[in-house]
N, C-alpha and C positions, 0 to 999 in steps of 0.2 A: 076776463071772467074765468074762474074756476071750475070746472068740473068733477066730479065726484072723487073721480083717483087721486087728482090731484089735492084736496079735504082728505083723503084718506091718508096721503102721504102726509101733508101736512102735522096733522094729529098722533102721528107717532113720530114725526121729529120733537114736536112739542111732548110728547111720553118720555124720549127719552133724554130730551133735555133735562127734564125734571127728575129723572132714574140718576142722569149725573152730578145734578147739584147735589142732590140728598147724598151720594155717594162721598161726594168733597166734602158737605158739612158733616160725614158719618166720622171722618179721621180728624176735627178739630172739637173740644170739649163745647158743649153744650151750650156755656156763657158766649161764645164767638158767633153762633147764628146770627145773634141779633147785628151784628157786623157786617155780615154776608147780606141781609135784607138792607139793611143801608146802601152798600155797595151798587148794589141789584137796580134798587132805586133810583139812584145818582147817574147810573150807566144809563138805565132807561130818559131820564130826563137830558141824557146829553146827548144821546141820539136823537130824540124830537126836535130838540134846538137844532142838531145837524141838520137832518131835515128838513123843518120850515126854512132856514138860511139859505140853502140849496134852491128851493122852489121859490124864495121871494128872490133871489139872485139871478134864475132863468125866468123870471117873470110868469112863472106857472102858478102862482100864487092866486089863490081864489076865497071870496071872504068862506067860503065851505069849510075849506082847507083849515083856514085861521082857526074856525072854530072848531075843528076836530083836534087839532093841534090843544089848544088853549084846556077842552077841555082832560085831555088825557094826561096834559102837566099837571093841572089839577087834581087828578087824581091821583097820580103817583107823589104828589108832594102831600096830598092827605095821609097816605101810608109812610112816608115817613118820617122816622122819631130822631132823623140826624140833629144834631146841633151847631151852630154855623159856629167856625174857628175860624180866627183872624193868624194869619200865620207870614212873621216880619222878619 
């Protein structure tokens, strides 16, 4: 369980995670963003799969779980606008 300080830290690592993206996408022209949110996307959804793999592997797997998992891929695959490449 969290405590207050701990939410507080939290929330300015999350500030300034965000201070550093905008900083990286501040030195790449404006058309590449939309590449960075892809990216962003992809990472997020490969760490989920990390994740549930991990927990259905140690048998910590809970149907909870599944669907916390299921629905937060869900949403990040709602956001985004990649295109699948076959690459041979």
């Amino acid at each position: 369980m969290m405590n207050h300080k701990n939410m507080e830290l939290l929330a300015k690592f999350r500030k300034a995670a965000d201070y550093q993206k905008k900083a990286i996408q501040a030195l790449f022209p404006d058309t590449m963003n939309e590449h960075f949110d892809v990216i962003e996307n992809e990472l997020k959804l490969m760490l989920i799969e990390a994740i549930y793999e991990i927990h259905k592997s140690e048998k910590k797997y809970t149907e909870d779980l599944k669907n916390v998992f299921a629905e937060n891929k869900e949403d990040i695959k709602k956001e985004s606008c990649a295109k699948k490449v076959t690459i041979s």
